[in-house]
C-alpha positions as CSV (number, residue, x, y, z in Angstrom):
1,X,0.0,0.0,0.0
2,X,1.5,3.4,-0.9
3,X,0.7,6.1,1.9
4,X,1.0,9.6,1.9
5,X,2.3,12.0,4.4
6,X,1.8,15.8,4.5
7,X,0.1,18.3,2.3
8,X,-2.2,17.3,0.0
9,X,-1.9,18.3,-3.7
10,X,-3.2,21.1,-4.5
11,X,-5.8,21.4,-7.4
12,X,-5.0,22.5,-10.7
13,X,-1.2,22.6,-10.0
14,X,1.4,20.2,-11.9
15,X,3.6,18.2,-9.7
16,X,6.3,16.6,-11.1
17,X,7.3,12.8,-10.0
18,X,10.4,12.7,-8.2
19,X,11.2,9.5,-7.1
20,X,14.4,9.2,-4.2
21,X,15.6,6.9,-2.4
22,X,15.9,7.3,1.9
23,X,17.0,4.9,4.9
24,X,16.4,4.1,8.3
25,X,20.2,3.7,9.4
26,X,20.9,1.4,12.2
27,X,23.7,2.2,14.5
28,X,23.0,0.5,17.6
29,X,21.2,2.6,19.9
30,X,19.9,5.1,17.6
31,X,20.2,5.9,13.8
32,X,22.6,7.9,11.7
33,X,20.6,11.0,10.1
34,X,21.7,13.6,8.1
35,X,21.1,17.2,9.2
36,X,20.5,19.7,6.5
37,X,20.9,23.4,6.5
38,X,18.9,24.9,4.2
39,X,16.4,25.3,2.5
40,X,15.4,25.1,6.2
41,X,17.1,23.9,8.5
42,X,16.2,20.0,9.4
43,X,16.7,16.4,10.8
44,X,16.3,13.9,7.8
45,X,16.7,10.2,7.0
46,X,19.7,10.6,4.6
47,X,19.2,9.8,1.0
48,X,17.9,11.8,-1.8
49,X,17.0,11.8,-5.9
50,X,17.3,8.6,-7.8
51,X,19.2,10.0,-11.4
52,X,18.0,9.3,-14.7
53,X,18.7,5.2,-15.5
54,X,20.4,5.0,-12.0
55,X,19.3,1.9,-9.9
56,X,17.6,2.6,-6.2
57,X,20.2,0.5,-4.4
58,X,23.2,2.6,-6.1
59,X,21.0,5.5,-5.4
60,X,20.6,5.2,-1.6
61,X,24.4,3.7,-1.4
62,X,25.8,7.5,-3.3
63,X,23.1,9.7,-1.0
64,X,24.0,8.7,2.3
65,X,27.8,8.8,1.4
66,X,27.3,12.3,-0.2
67,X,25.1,13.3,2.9
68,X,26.7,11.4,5.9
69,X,30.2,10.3,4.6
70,X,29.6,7.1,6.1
71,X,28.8,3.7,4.4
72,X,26.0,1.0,5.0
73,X,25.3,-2.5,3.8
74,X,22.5,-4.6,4.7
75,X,19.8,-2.7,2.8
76,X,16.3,-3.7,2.1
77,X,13.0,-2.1,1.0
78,X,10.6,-1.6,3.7
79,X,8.0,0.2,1.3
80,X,7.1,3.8,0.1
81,X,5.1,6.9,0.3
82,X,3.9,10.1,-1.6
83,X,4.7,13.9,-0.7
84,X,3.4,16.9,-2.4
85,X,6.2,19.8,-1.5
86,X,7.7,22.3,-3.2
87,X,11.5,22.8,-3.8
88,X,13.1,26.0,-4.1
89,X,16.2,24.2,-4.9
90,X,14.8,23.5,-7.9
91,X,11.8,25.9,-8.6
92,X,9.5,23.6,-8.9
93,X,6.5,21.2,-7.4
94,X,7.3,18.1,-6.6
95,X,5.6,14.4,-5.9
96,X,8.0,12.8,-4.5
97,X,7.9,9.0,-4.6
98,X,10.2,8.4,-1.2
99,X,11.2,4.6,-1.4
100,X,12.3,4.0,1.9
101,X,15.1,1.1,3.1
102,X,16.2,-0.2,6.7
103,X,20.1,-0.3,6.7
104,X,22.7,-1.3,9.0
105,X,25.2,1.7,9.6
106,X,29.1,0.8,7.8
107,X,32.3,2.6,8.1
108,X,32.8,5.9,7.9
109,X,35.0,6.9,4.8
110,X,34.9,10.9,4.9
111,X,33.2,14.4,5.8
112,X,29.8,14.6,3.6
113,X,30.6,15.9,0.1
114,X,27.0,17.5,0.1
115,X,26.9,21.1,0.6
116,X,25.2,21.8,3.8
117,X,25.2,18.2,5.3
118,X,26.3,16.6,8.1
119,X,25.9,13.6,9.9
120,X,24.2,13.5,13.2
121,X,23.4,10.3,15.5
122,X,20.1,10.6,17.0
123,X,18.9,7.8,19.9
124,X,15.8,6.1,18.6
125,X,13.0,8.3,20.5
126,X,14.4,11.3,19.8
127,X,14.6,10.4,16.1
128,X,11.1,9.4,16.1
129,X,9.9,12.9,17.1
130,X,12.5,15.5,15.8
131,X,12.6,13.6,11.8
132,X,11.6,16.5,9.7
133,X,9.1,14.5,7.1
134,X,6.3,12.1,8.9
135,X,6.6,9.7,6.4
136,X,9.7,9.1,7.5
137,X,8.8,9.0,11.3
138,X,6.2,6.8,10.2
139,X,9.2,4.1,8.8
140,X,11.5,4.4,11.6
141,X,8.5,3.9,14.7
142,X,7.9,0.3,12.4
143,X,11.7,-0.3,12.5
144,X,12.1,0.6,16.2
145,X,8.9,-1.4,17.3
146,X,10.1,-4.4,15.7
147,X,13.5,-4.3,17.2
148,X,12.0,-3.6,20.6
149,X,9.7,-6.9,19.9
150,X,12.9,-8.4,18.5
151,X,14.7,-7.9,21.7
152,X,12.0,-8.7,24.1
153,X,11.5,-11.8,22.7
154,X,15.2,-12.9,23.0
């Protein structure tokens, strides 16, 4: 089932499909974000656009590098959503078609090469609440619940 989170379309205006690729980054006791400066400033899964001809796994992989400077491995698709924004980086309106992943943090290999990036490490609860986009709260409660479940259980 695709969901959508935030503002909904509004009539008569052209939205153009941008389809991106985020993650849900495990590190343990909390996830690795991204924290982005402008166009506002904001906590974010890292991850981003998914080019022209460019598969989603390479996609996510070359985001959170660019974004976090850190690796991950482990990936897998825990499902999607829809938001209607707009994006003054680019002038335009945007329906975004977020594909969103569960991934298990890697080595770190640099400093984000993203202008206006950096990574941040955020304990689970405080991830859940301070995530700029719902749709991505949405994703990472699922992940955390299960793990919680997942650890009870052992």
């Amino acid at each position: 089932m695709n969901r959508r989170f935030g503002h909904w379309p509004e009539p008569g205006r052209r939205y153009t499909p941008r389809p991106g690729v985020y993650a849900v980054i495990d590190a343990g006791d909390g996830i690795l974000a991204t924290f982005q400066e402008e166009p506002r400033p904001e906590l974010q899964l890292p991850g981003g656009g998914i080019d022209a001809g460019e598969p989603p796994l390479r996609a996510l992989y070359r985001e959170v590098m660019e974004e976090t400077g850190y690796r991950i491995h482990t990936a897998r698709r825990l499902g999607m959503f829809h938001r209607y924004v707009y994006m003054p980086e680019y002038d335009m309106h945007a329906q975004k078609l977020c594909h969103i992943y569960y991934a298990r943090l890697g080595p770190r290999r640099g400093d984000p090469t993203e202008a206006g990036h950096s990574a941040v490490f955020l304990p689970w609860d405080v991830a859940a609440e301070r995530l700029a986009v719902s749709g991505d709260r949405h994703f990472l409660r699922q992940v955390w619940a299960l793990r919680r479940r997942s650890r009870a259980g052992s």
